[in-house]
C-alpha positions in Angstrom: -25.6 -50.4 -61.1 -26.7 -49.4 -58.1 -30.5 -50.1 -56.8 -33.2 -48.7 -54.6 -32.3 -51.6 -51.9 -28.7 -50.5 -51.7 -29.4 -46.7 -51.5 -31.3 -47.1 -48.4 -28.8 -49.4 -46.9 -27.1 -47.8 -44.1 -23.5 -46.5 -44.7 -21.0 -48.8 -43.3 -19.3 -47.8 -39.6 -16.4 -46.7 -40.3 -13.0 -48.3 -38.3 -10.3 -46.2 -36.8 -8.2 -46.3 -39.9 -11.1 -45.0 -42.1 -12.7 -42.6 -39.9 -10.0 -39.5 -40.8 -11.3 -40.4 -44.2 -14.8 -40.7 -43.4 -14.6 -37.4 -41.5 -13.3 -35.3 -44.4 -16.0 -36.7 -46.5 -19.2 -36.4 -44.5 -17.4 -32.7 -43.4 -17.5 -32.0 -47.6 -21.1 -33.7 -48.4 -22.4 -31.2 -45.3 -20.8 -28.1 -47.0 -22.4 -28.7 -50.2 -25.7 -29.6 -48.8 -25.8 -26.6 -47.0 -24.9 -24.3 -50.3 -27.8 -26.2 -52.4 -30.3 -25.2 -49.4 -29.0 -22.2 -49.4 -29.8 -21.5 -52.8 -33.3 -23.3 -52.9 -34.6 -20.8 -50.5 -33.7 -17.9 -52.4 -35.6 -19.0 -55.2 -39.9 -19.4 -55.1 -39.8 -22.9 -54.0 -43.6 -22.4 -53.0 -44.1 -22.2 -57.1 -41.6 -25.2 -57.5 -43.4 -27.0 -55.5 -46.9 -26.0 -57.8 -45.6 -26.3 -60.6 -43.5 -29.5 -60.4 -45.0 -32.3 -58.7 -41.5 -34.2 -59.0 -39.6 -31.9 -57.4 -42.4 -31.8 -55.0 -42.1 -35.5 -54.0 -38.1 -35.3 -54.1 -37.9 -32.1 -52.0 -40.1 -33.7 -49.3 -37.9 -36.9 -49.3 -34.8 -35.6 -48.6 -36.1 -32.9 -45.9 -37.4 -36.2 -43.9 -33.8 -37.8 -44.3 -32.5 -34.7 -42.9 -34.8 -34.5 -40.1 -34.7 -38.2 -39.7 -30.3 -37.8 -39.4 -30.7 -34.6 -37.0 -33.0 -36.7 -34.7 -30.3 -39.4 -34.3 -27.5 -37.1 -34.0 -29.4 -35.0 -31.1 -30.4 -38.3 -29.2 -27.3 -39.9 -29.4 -25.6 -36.6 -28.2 -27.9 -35.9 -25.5 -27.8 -39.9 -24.0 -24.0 -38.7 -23.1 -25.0 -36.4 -20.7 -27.3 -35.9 -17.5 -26.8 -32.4 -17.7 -29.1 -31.7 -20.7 -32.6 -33.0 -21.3 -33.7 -35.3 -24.5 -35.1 -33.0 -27.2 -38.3 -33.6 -28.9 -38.5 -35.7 -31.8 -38.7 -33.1 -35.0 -41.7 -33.8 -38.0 -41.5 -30.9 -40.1 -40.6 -27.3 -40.4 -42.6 -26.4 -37.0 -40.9 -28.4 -35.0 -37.9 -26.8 -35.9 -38.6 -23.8 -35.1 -40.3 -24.2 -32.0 -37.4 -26.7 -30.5 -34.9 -24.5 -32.0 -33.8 -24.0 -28.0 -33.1 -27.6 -27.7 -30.8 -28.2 -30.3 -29.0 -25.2 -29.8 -28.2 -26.2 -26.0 -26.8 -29.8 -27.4 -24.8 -28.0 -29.7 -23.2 -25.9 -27.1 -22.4 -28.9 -25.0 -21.2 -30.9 -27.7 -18.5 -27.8 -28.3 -17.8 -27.6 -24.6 -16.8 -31.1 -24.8 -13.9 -30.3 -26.6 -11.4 -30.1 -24.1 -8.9 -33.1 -22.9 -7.5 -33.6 -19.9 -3.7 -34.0 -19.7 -2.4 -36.5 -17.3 0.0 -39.0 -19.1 3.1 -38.7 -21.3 1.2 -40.5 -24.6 -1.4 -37.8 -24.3 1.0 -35.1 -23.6 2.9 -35.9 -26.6 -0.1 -35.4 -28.6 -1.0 -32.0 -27.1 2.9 -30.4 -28.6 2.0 -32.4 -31.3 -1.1 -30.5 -31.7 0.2 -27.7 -30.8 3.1 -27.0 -33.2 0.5 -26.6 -36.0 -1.2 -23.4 -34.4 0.0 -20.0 -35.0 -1.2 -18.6 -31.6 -2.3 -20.5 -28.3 -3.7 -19.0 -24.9 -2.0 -20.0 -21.4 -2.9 -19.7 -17.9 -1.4 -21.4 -14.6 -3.1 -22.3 -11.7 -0.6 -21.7 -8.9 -0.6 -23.1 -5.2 1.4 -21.4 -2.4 -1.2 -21.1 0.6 0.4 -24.3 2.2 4.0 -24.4 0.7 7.0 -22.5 1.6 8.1 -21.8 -1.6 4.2 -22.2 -3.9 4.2 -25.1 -7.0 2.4 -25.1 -10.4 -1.1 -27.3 -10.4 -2.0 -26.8 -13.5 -1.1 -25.4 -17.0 -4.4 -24.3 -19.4 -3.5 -24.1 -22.7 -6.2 -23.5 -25.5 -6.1 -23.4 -29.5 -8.9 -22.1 -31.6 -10.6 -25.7 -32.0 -9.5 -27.4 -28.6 -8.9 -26.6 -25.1 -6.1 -29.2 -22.6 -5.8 -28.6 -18.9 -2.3 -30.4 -18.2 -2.0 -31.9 -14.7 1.2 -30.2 -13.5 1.3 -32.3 -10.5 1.2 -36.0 -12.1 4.1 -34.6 -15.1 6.0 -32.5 -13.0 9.2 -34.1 -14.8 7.7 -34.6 -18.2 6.4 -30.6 -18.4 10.3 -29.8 -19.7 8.8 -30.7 -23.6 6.8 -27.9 -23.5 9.7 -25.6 -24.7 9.4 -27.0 -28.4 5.8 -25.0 -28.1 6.6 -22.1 -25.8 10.0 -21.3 -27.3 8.7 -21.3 -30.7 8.8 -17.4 -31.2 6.6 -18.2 -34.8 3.9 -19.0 -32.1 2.6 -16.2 -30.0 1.6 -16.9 -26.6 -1.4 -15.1 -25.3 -0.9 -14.7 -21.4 -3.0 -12.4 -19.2 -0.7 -10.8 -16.4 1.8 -13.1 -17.1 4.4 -11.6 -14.8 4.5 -14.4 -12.3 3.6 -17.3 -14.8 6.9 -16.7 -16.4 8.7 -17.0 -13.4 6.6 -20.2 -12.0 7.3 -21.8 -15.4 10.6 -21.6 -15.1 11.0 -22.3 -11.2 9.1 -25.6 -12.0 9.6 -26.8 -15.1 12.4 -25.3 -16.8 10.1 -23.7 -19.4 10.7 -20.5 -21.1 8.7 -18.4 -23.2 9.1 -16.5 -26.7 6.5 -15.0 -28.3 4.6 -13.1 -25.1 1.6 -11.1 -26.1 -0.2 -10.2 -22.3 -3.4 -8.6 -22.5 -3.1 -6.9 -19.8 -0.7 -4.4 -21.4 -3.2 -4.2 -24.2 -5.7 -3.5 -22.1 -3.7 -0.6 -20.0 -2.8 1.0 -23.1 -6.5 1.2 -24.7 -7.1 2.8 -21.7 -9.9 0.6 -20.3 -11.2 1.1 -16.9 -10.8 -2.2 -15.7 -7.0 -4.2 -16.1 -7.9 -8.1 -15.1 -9.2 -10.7 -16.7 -13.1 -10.9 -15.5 -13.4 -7.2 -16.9 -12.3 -8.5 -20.8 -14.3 -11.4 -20.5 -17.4 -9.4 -19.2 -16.7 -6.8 -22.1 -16.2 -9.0 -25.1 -17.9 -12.3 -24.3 -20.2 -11.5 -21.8 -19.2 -14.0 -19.0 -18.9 -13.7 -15.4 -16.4 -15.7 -14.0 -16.4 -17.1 -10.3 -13.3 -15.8 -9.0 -13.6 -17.5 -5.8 -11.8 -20.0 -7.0 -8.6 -18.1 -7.5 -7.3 -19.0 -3.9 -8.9 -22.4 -4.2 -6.5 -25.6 -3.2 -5.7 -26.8 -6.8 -3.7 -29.8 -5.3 -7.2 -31.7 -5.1 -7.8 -34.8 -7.3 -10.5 -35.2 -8.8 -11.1 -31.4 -9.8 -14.6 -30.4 -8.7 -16.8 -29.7 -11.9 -16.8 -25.9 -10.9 -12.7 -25.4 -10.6 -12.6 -27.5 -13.9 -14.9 -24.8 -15.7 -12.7 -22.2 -14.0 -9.4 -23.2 -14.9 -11.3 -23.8 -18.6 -12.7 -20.7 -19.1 -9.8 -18.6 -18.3 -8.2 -19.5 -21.2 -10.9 -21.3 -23.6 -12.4 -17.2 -24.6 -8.7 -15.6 -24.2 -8.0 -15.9 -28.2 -11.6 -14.3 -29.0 -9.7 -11.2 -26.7 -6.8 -11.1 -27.8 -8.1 -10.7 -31.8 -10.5 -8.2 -30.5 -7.4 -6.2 -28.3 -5.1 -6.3 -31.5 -7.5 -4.7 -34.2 -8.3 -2.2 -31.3 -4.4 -1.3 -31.0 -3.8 -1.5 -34.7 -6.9 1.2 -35.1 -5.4 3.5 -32.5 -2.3 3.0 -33.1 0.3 5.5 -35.0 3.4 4.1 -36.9 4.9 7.2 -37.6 4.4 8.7 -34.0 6.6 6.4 -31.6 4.1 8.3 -28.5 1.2 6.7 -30.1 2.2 3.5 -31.5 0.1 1.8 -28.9 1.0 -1.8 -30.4 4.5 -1.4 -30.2 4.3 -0.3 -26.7 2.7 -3.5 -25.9 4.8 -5.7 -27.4 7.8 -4.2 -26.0 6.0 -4.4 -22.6 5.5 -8.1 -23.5 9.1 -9.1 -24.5 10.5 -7.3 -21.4 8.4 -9.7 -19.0 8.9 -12.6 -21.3 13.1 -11.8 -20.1 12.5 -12.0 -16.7 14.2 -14.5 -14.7 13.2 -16.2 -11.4 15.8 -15.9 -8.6 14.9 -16.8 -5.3 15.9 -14.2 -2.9 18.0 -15.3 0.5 16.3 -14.1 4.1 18.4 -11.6 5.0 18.2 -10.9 9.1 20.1 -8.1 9.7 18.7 -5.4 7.2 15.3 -7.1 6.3 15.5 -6.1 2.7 13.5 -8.4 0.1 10.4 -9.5 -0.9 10.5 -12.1 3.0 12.0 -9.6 4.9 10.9 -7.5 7.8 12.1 -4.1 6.5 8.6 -3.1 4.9 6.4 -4.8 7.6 7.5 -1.9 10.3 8.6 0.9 8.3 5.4 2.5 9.1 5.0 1.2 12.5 5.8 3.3 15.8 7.9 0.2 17.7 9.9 0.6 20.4 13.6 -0.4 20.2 12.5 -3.6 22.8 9.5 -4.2 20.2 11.4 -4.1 17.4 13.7 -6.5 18.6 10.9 -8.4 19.4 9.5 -8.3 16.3 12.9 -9.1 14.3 13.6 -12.4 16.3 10.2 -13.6 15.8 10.5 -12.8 12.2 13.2 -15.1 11.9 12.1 -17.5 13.6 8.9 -18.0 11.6 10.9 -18.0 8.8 13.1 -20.7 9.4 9.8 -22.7 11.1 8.1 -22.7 7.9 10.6 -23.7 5.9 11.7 -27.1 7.8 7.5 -27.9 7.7 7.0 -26.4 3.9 4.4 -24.1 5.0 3.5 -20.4 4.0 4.9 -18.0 6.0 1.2 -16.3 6.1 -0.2 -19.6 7.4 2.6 -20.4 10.0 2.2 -16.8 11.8 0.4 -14.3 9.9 1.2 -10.2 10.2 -0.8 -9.1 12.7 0.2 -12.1 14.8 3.8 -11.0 14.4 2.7 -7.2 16.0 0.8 -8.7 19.0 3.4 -11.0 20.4 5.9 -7.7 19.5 3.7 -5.5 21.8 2.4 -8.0 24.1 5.9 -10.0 24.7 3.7 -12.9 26.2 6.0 -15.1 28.2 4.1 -18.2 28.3 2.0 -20.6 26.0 -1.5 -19.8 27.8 -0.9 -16.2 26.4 0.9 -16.8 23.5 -2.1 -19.1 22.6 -4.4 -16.7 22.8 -2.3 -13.7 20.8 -1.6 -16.3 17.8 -5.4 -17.0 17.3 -6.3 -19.0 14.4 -3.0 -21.1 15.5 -1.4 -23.3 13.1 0.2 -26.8 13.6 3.6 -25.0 13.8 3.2 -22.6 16.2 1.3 -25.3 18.6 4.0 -27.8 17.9 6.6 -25.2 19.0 4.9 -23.0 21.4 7.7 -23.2 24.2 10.7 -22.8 21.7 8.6 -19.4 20.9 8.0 -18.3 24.7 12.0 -19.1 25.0 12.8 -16.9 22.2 10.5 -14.2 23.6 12.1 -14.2 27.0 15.5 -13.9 26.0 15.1 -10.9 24.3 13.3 -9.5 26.9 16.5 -10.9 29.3 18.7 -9.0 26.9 17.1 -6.1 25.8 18.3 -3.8 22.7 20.5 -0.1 23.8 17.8 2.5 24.0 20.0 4.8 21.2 19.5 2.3 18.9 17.9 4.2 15.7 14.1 3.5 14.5 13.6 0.5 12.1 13.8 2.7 9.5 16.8 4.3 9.8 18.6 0.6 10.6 17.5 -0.9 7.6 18.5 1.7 5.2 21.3 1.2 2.7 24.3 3.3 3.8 24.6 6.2 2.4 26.9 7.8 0.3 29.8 10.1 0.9 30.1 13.5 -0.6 32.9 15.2 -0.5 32.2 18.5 1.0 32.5 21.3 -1.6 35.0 24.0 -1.1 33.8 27.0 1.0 35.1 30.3 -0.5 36.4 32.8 3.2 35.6 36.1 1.7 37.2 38.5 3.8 35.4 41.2 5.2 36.4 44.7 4.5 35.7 48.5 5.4 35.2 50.8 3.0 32.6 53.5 2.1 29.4 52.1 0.9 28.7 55.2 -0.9 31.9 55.5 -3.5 34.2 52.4 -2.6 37.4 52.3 -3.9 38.2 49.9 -6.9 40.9 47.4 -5.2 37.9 47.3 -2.3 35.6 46.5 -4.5 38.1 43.3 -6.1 38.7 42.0 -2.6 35.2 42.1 -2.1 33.6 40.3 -5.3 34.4 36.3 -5.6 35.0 34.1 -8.7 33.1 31.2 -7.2 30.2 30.8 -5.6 30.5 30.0 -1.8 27.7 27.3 -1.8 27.9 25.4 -5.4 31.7 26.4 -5.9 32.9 26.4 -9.4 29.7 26.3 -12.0 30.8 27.8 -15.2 27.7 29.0 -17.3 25.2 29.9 -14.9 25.7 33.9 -14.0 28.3 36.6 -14.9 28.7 37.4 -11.5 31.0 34.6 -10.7 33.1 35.3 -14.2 36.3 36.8 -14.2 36.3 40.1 -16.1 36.4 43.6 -15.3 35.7 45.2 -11.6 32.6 47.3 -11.5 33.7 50.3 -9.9 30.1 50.2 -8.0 28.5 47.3 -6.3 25.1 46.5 -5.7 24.1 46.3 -2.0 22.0 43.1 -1.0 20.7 44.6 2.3 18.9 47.9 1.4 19.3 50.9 3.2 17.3 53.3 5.0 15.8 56.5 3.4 18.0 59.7 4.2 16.3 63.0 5.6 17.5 66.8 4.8 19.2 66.8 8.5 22.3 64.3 6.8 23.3 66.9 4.7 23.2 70.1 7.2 26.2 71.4 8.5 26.8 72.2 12.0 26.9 75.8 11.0 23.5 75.9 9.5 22.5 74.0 12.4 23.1 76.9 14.8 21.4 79.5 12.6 18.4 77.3 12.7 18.2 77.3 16.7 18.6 81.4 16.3 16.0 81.4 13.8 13.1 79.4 15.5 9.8 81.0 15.7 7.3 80.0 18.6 3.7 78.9 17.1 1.0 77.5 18.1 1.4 73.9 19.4 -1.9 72.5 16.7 -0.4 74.4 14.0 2.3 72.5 11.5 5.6 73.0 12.5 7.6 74.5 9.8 10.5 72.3 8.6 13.1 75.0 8.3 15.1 72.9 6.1 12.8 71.9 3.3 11.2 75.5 3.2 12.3 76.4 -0.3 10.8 72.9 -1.8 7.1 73.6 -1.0 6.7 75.4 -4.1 7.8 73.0 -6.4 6.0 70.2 -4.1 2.8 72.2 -4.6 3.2 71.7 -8.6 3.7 68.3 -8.7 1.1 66.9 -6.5 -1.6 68.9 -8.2 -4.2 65.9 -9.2 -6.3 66.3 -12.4 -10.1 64.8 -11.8 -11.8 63.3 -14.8 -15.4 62.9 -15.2 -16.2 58.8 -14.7 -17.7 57.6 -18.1 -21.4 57.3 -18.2 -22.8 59.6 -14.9 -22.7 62.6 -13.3 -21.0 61.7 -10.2 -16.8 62.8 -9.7 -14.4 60.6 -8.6 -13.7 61.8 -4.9 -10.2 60.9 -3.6 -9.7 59.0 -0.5 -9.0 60.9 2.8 -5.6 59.4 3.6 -4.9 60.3 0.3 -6.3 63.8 0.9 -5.0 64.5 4.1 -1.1 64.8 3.3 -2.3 67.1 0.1 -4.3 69.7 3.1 -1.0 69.5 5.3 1.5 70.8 2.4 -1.2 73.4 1.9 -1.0 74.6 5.4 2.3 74.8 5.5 2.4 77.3 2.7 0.9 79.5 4.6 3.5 82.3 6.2 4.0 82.8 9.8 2.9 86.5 10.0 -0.9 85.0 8.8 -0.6 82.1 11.5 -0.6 84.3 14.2 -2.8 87.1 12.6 -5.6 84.3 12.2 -5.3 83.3 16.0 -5.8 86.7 17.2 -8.6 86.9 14.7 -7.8 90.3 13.1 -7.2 89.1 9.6 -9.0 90.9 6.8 -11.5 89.6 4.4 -9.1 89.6 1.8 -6.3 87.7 3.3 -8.9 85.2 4.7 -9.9 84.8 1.3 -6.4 83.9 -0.4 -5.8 81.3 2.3 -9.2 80.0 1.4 -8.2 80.2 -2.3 -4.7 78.3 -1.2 -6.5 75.7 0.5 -9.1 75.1 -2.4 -6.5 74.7 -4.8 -5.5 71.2 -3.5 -9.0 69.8 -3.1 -9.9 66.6 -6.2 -13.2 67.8 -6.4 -15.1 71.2 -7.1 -18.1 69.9 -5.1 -16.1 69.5 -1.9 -14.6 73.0 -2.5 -17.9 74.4 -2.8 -19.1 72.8 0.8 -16.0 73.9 2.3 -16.7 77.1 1.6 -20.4 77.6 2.1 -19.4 75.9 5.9 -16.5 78.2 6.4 -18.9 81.4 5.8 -21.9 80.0 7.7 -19.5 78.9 10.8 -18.3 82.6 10.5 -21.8 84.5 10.6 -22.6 81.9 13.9 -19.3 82.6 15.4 -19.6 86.5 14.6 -23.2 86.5 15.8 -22.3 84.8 19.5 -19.8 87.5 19.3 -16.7 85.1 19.5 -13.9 87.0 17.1 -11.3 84.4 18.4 -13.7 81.0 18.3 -14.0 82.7 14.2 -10.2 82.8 13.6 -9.1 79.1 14.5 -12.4 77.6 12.7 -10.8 80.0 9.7 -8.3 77.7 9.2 -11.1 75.0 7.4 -9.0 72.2 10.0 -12.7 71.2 11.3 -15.5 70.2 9.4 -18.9 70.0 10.3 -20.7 66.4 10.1 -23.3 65.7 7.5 -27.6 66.0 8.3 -28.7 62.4 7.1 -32.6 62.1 7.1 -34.0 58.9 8.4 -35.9 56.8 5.9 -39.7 56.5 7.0 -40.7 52.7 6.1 -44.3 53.7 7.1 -44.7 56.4 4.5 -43.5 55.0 1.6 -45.7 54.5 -1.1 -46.4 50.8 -2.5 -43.4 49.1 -4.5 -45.3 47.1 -7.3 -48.8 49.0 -8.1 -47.2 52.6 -6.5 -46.3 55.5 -8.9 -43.0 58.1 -8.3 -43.9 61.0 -6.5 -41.9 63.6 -8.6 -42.6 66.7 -6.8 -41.0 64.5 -2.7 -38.3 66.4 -2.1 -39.7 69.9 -3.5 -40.3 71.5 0.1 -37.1 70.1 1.7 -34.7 72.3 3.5 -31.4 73.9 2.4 -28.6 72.1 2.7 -30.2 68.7 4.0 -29.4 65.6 2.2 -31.8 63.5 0.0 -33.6 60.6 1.8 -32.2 57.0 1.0 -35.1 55.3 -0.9 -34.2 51.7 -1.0 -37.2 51.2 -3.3 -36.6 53.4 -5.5 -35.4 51.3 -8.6 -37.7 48.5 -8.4 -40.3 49.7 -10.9 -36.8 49.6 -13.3 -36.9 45.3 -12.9 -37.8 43.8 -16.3 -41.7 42.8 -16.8 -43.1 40.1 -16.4 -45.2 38.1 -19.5 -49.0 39.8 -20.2 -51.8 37.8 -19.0 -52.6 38.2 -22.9 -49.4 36.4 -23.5 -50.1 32.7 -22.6 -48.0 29.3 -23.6 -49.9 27.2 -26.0 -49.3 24.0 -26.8 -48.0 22.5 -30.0 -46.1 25.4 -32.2 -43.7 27.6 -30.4 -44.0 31.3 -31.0 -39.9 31.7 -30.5 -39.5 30.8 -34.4 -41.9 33.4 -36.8 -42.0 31.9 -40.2 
């Protein structure tokens, strides 16, 4: 039996073949504490307490072994660090709450702790062993090629949901093959984010291959999100910044600094958190039935075709300057010269092959627009070369004079001037097309206006002369019946009477000319007989516009050709009678009636008139009988009286009233005065001074 000196006996410490067992015990005791406290403070434990002075004592006993066990646990934790202060020591429930910050901040570090760093083969082993029990992981690589030819893997970041590792690629660069029991494990999915040139560095360097890609990236494209990288999704979802200054960072130094090791961590350690956020995102928008908007399936296809990719390294190729190391795209869209481009080529290659034999970048051993300035400069010694290649690497200084040598041969032996652009060299040949077969219609003479049948089958083709055979596109090149007329493509220009007159009539024309007056019409002799029917059909009907008084007048170079058919009705006997002014009333009064009858508008036939007679009565009074006859003919027409507007006289425009009775005395036939004023008193009101806005209830709403 057990007694009060043995329950407050520490437990024993347990050894490293109890402590799984001890673990899963202490993990089980915790759970059901928690649940009993859970359910004590949903009950009264204030009347409890009252009412039960044993629970009392018992309650208050176990909440200072609590305390008592958190203190420990929080100093121990925080002896471990010099990041993180000491917290308080806790008495009761206001401690708690007031150094709530404190334990929280432990806590956090005590979970950031879990990550292991990877730099043996025992404690590789035990990552994969880890590993093989998760159902998803998140990758990331941290990839070096700022001083290297060809680039190398640093370091692999792999994280589950309870752990994070950071593998040290560099110190198990041969050991890094036994990844593939993880990676090619298609039941595990692999969470990558732009995983397009990890797949290719994995298997470059280690031989690793992966199965099971889900890239967030394509998730995050096909949700539509404005931002595609990594430091958006982690600002979005978790609410961290990350320091991306350490993307280019040299990650061959050893140690890591604390910063690049919370880099590399966090690129991967909040990457599952994403990635269950991404899928139910895609699963919500997404559309089984509708392959367009199965957004998940999109992304997983997108994931399975980079996950196929294969790394091959691409050979320099000199001559054309295709590839990713080539000089094709560097001066397709510069203006070089043929001895700049040669230039430009030979030091191309040489840089190449320089940074190859010292493992360097390309970049680093000359960068791009060190390669244009010693194209355009040609510099033919190492003072000015020196000064053109400025920040100069090791290589360049090493091998200045090999450089200047190349330089000056090329200029020794420069390129043919005919040789084509840069462009036009380095373009793939192109193919050749067999010329189609050109159809030789042959051209015949025959009467446009009936053409004979056989003319018409010698003229018409079965094929077109550009595309040649095509079956299915028009009739026209279809064999079938010959139309027995054929449309023109080029039209032709309109006939006149005179085609059609005979030399005969011709003649009697000459005979039968009559001499007018030079300002009259000339009568067409030919087209005599049509003026009747002309006059019929260009009669116009004038219809009242809808809503005012006002006619719709027809515009004078529509008028004018209407006036000129009307003359010409007139005989020749009345032509000269009118210009020696002895025409009666009465005839002067059917020409007038003639003229009239073509005018769009009985107002205008009204003025004409009224000016005819009062040009008349002028004319007759000055005694001028001939000046009478030729204005008889209505050809002129006198120019309208327009009244000025007087500004000074007009009467006030907002407080001034309409005088009615203004144009009462004004004279005949003068034109009213253009008031510009004259609808203003028609502009809506403005709101009463009675009217005023008062605040709280609106008057727009009457209940």
């Amino acid at each position: 039996m057990a007694t009060d000196d043995d329950a407050a006996m520490p437990p024993p410490i347990p050894t490293a073949d109890t402590f799984t067992h001890f673990q899963d015990t202490l993990f089980s005791r915790v759970v059901a504490t928690v649940k009993t406290a859970g359910a004590i403070a949903a009950s009264d434990v204030s009347f409890q307490r009252s009412s039960d002075p044993a629970f009392n004592e018992g309650l208050d006993e176990v909440s200072a072994r609590i305390l008592g066990l958190a203190n420990q646990l929080l100093h121990a934790a925080a002896r471990g660090s010099s990041d993180i202060a000491t917290p308080a020591r806790m008495r009761d429930v206001d401690d708690v709450e007031n150094g709530w910050g404190e334990v929280v901040e432990v806590v956090d570090y005590l979970l950031e702790k879990a990550v292991s760093w990877v730099s043996t083969p025992a404690a590789l082993t035990a990552m994969i062993s880890a590993l093989e029990k998760c159902t998803e992981i998140a990758v990331d690589l941290e990839h070096h090629d700022t001083r290297s030819y060809i680039g190398f893997t640093c370091l692999i970041q792999i994280s589950s949901r309870d752990q994070d590792w950071i593998v040290d690629a560099l110190a198990l660069r041969g050991e890094l093959q036994a990844l593939n029991a993880v990676f090619a494990d298609g039941r595990i999915v692999k969470v990558l984010h732009g995983a397009y040139m990890d797949i290719r560095w994995l298997q470059r360097d280690f031989g690793v291959y992966v199965v099971g890609l889900f890239d967030t990236h394509y998730a995050a494209k096909a949700l539509g999100f404005p931002g595609l990288g990594l430091a958006y999704l982690l600002k979005k979802y978790v609410g961290f910044d990350a320091d991306k200054q350490y993307q280019l960072a040299d990650w061959r130094i050893r140690p890591l600094t604390k910063e690049m090791f919370d880099y590399a961590r966090s690129d991967t350690h909040f990457l599952l958190y994403i990635f269950d956020h991404l899928r139910n995102e895609l699963i919500a928008r997404s559309d089984p039935s509708n392959p367009s908007e199965d957004r998940l399936q999109r992304v997983l296809q997108d994931s399975r075709e980079t996950a196929l990719k294969r790394y091959e390294r691409e050979s320099y190729d000199a001559a054309t300057g295709l590839g990713a190391a080539g000089w094709f795209n560097m001066v397709a869209r510069d203006n070089l010269t043929p001895l700049q481009l040669a230039l430009f080529k030979a030091v191309h290659q040489w840089r190449d092959n320089a940074a190859r034999e010292a493992d360097e970048s390309t970049h680093y051993t000359l960068s791009r627009r060190q390669l244009f300035g010693i194209a355009r400069q040609a510099p033919t010694d190492v003072e000015t070369l020196l000064k053109v290649c400025v920040p100069t690497s090791h290589v360049v200084k090493e091998r200045a004079k090999e450089l200047v040598e190349l330089v000056k041969s090329v200029i020794e032996n420069p390129p043919d001037e005919t040789v084509a652009p840069a462009a036009q060299e380095a373009s793939a040949p192109e193919m050749e097309l067999e010329p189609a077969p050109v159809a030789t219609v042959p051209i015949i003479k025959t009467d446009i206006f009936a053409p004979a049948a056989t003319a018409a089958a010698s003229i018409q083709a079965h094929k077109s002369a550009f595309w040649g055979p095509v079956a299915g596109i028009s009739s026209r090149w279809e064999t079938g019946a010959v139309a027995a007329s054929i449309s023109l493509a080029v039209e032709l220009p309109p006939l006149t009477a005179a085609v059609w007159v005979t030399p005969g009539e011709k003649e009697k024309a000459r005979e039968a000319v009559v001499v007018v007056d030079p300002g009259a019409r000339v009568e067409h002799q030919y087209i005599k007989g049509a003026a009747a029917q002309r006059k019929k059909e260009d009669d116009i009907i004038v219809v009242k516009a809808l809503g005012g008084a006002r006619k719709r007048k027809m515009p004078d170079d529509e008028a004018a050709p209407a006036t000129a058919d009307a003359e010409a009705e007139v005989p020749a006997a009345a032509v000269g009678e009118s210009k020696e002014g002895s025409a009666s009333g009465e005839e002067k009064e059917e020409q007038e009636e003639d003229a009239v009858a073509l005018e769009p508008s009985r107002k205008r036939e009204k003025r004409e008139k009224k000016e005819l007679r009062r040009e008349k009565r002028r004319l007759a009074a000055a005694g001028g009988a001939g000046a009478a006859g030729d204005s008889g003919s209505g050809d002129a027409e006198k120019p309208r009286e327009f009244q000025a507007f007087d500004y000074s006289k007009a009467p006030p425009v907002f407080n001034g009233h309409k005088d009615k009775g203004r144009w009462r005395d004004k004279k005949p036939g003068q034109q009213q005065q253009f008031d510009p004023y004259a609808k203003s008193g028609d502009a809506p009101r403005g709101m009463s001074r009675g009217q005023k806005e008062r605040a709280g209830k609106s008057h727009t709403f009457k209940q």
